[in-house]
C-alpha positions as CSV (number, residue, x, y, z in Angstrom):
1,X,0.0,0.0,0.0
2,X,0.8,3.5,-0.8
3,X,2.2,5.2,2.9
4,X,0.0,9.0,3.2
5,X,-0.1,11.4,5.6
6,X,-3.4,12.4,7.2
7,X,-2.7,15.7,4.8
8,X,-1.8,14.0,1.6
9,X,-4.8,11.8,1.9
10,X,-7.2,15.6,2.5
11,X,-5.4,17.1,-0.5
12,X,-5.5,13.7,-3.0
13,X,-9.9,13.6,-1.8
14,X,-10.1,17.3,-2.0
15,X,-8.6,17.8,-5.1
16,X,-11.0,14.9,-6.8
17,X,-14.0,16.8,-4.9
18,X,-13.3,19.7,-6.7
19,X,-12.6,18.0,-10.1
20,X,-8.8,18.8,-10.1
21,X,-6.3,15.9,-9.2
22,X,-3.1,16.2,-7.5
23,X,-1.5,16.0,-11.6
24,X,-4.0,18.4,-12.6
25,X,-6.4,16.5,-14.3
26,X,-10.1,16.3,-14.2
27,X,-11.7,13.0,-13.2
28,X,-12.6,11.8,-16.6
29,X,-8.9,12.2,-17.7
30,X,-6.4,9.6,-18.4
31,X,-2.5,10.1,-18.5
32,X,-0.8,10.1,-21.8
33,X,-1.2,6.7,-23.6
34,X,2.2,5.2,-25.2
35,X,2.4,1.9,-27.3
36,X,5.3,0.1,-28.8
37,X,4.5,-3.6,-30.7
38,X,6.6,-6.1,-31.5
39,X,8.8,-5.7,-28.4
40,X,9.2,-9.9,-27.9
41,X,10.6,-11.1,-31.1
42,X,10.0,-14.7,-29.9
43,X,6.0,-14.6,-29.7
44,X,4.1,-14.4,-31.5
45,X,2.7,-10.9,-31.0
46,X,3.3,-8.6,-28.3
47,X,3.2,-4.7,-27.2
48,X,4.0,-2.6,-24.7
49,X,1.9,-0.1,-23.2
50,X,2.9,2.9,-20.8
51,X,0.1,5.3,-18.9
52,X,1.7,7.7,-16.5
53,X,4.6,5.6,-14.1
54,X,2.5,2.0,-15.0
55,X,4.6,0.3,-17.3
56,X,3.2,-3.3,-19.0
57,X,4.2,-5.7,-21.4
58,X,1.8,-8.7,-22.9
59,X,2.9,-11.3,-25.4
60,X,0.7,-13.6,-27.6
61,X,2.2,-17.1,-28.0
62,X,0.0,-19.5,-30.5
63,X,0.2,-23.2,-30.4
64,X,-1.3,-25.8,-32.1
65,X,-3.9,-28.4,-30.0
66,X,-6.7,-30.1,-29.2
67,X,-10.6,-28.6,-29.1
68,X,-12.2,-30.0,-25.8
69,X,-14.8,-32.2,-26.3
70,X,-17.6,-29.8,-24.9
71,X,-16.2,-27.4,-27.6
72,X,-15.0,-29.2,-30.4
73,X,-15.7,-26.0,-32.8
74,X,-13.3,-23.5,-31.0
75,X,-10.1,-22.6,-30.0
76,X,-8.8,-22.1,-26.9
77,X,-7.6,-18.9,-24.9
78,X,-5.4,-18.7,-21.4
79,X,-4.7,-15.0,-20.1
80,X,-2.2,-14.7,-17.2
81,X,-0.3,-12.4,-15.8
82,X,2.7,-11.9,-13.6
83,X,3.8,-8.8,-11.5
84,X,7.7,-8.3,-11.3
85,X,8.6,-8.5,-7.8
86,X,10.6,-4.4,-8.8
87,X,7.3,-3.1,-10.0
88,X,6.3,-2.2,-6.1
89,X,6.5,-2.8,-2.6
90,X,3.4,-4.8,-2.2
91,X,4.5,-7.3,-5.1
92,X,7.4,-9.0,-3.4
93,X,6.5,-12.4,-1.8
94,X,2.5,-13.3,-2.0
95,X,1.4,-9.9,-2.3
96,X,2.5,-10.5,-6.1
97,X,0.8,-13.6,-6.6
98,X,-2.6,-12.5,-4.9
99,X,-2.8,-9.7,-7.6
100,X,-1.1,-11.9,-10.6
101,X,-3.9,-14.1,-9.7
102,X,-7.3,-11.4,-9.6
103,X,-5.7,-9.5,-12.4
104,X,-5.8,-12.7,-14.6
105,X,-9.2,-13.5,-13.5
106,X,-10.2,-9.8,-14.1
107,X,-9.0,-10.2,-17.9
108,X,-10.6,-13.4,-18.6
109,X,-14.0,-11.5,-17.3
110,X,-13.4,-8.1,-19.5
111,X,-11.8,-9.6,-23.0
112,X,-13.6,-13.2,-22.6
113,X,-16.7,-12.6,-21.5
114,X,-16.4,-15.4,-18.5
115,X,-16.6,-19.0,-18.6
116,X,-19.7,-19.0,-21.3
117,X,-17.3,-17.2,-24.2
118,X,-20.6,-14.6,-24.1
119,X,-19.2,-11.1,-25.3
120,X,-15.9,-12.0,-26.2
121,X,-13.8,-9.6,-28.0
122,X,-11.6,-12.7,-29.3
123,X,-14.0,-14.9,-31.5
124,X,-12.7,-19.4,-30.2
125,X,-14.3,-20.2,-33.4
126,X,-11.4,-18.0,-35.8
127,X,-9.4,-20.8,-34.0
128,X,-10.5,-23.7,-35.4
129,X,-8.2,-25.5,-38.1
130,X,-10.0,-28.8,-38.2
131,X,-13.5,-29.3,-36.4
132,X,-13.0,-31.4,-32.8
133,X,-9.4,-32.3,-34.0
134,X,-6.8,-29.2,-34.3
135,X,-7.1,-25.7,-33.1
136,X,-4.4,-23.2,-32.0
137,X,-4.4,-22.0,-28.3
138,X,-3.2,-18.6,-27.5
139,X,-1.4,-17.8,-24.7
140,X,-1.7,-14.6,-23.7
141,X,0.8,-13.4,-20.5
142,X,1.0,-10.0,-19.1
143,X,3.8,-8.4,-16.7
144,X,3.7,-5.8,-14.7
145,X,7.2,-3.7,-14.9
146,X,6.1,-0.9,-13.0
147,X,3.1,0.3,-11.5
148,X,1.5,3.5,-10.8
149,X,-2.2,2.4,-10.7
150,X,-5.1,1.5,-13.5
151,X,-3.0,-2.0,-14.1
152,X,-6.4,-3.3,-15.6
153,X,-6.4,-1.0,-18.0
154,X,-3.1,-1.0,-19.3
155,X,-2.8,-4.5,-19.3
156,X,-6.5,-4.9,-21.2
157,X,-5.1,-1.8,-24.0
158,X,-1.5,-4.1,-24.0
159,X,-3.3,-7.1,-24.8
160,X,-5.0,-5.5,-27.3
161,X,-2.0,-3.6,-28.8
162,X,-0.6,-7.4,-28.8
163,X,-3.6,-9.2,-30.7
164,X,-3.1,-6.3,-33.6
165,X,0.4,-7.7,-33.6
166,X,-0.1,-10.9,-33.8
167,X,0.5,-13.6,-36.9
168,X,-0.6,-17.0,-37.0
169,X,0.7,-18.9,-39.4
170,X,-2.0,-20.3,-42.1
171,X,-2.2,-24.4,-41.9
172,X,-3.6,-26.6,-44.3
173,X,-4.5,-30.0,-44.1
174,X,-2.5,-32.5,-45.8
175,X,-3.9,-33.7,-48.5
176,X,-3.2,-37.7,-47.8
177,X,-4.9,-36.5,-44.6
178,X,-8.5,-38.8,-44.2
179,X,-11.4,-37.6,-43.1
180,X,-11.1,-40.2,-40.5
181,X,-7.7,-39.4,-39.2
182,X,-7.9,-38.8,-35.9
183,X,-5.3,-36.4,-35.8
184,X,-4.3,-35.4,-39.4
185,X,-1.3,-34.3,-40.4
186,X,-1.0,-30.3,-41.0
187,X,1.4,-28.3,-43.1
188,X,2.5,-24.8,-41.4
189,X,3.7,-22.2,-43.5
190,X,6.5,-20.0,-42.5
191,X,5.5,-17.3,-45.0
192,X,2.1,-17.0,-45.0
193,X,0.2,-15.3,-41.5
194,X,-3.4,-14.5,-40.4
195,X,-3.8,-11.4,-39.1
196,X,-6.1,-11.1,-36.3
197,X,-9.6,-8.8,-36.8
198,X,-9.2,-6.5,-33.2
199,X,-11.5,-4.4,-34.3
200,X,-13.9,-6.4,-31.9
201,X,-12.2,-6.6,-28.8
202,X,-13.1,-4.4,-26.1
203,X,-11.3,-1.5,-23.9
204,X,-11.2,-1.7,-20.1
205,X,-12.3,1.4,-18.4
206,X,-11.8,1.1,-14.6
207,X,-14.0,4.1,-12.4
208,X,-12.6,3.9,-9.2
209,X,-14.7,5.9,-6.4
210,X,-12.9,8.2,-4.2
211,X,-15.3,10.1,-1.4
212,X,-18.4,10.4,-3.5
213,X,-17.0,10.8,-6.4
214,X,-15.1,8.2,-9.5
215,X,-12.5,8.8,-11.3
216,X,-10.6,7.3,-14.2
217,X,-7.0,6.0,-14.5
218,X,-6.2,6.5,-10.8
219,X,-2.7,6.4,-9.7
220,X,-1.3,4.3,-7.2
221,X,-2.1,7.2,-4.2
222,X,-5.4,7.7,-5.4
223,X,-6.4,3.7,-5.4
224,X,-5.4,3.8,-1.7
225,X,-8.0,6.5,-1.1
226,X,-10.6,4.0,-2.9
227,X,-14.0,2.9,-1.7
228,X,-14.6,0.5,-4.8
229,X,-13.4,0.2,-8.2
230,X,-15.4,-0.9,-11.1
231,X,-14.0,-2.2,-14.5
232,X,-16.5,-2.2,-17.5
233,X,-14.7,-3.3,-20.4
234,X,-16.7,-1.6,-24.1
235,X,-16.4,-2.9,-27.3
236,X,-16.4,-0.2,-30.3
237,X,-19.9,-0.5,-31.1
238,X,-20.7,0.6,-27.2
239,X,-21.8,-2.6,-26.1
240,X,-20.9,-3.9,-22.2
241,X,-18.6,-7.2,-23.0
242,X,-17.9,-7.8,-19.2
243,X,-17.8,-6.4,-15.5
244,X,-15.9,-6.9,-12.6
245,X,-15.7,-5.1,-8.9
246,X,-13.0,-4.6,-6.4
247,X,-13.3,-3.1,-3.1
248,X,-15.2,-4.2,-0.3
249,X,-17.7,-1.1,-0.3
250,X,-21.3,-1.9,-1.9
251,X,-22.7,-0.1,-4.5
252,X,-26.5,0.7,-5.9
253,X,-27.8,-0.4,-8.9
254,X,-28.4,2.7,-10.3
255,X,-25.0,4.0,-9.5
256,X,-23.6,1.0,-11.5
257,X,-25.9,2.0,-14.7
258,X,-24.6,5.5,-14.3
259,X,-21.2,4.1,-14.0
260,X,-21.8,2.2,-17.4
261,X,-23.1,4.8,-19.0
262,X,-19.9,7.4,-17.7
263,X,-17.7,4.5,-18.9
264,X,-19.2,4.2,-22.2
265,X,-18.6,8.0,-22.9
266,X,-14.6,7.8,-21.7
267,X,-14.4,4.8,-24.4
268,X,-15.6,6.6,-27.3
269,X,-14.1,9.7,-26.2
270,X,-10.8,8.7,-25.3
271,X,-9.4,5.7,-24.9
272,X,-10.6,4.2,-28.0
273,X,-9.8,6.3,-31.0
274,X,-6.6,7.1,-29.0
275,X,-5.4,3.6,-28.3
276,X,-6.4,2.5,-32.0
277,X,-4.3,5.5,-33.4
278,X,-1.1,4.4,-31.4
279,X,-1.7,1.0,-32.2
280,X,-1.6,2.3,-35.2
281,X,2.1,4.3,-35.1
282,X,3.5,1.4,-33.4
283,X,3.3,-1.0,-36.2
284,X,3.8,2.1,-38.8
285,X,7.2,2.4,-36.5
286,X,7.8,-0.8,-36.8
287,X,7.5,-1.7,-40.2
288,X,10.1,1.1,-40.9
């Protein structure tokens, strides 16, 4: 936890009251966005994403498998992430693996839609090679380098900075292949790649409530003033894809369709068109 004085914590709530934060920014206001892809030549895909101090990496690792037999028509999709034991105090030991742990679960909420696949931004059926016999599996893994608060955020615009990046090779079937082989034999090509359609998958906008008020993209001091933090993660066309709550205060209804609704507005607004557009520059960048 962030260490405050009894005046730091008056000036952080005070400032929010009045709609100017301690870095001069108005509630609805994120830190500058910066996004570098391609930073892990080894996966797949990957990207790095900075907002303010918080400082995140995800990588996108494909590998061929098996479809479950409960799903034999889709792919499969792990998300997990790891905190570096530098990136703060409250990371080293099993303060670390308690958030590694909630942030992972978080993601699998926001950019999966749960356990039922419902209002996923990644479409398990795109992963399908050959129906209840091959699919890929993505591994998607997140670290925290260094954090200054809104790590949900970050690491939900990283993993979707990392999906834009990402190339899976195209497979075919071998053509001696039956269809009664139960595992046929595939041919990978080294030249030929799939790019993945992102254009789906949602932003995570976290409103954390300080007082009686929420904010956006709160730093590390401000989370320690927190009541509750709610993370709604939007898709472009507006729709909710997922929801998930920190924070042991309750909270009405009402206050969470208001919350919705507040979180819809900073998507479209902001983070969006601002991610997209430095998605963008970073593979322009790195293309050069």
């Amino acid at each position: 936890m962030v260490g405050l004085s009894l005046g730091e914590k008056h000036f952080i709530q005070g400032g929010i009251a009045q709609d100017l934060r301690s870095d001069g920014r108005k509630r609805l206001t994120y830190r500058p966005i910066y996004v570098e892809t391609g930073v892990i030549p080894q996966a797949n895909g990957s990207a790095r994403v900075r907002i303010g101090g918080t400082d995140v990496i995800a990588s996108v690792k494909a590998e061929l498998g098996r479809p479950s037999q409960l799903q034999p028509d889709k792919g499969k999709v792990a998300i997990n992430v790891d905190c570096s034991s530098t990136a703060a105090p409250v990371f080293e030991g099993r303060g670390g693996e308690e958030l590694s742990t909630e942030l992972s679960f978080a993601l699998q909420c926001c950019l999966l839609g749960g356990k039922s696949g419902s209002g996923a931004g990644i479409n398990p059926s795109s992963l399908i090679v050959v129906e209840g016999k091959i699919c890929w599996d993505l591994y998607i893994d997140g670290l925290v380098v260094s954090s200054d608060g809104n790590l949900l955020d970050a690491l939900g615009a990283a993993i979707k900075a990392a999906l834009s990046n990402t190339g899976i090779p195209r497979v075919q079937v071998a053509s001696s292949a039956s269809a009664g082989d139960d595992q046929p034999e595939v041919e990978i090509s080294d030249e030929e790649f799939m790019q993945f359609d992102t254009s789906g998958i949602p932003v995570i906008v976290t409103l954390t409530k300080v007082g009686k008020h929420y904010i956006v993209d709160a730093t590390a001091e401000e989370e320690s003033q927190m009541s509750s933090a709610v993370s709604i993660s939007i898709n472009r066309k507006g729709h909710v894809c997922g929801l998930t709550k920190r924070g042991g205060a309750g909270l009405d209804p009402s206050i969470i369709l208001d919350m919705i609704s507040v979180a819809r507005h900073v998507s479209d607004h902001q983070l969006m068109n601002k991610l997209d557009s430095e998605i963008a520059a970073a593979e322009a960048t790195e293309e050069e």
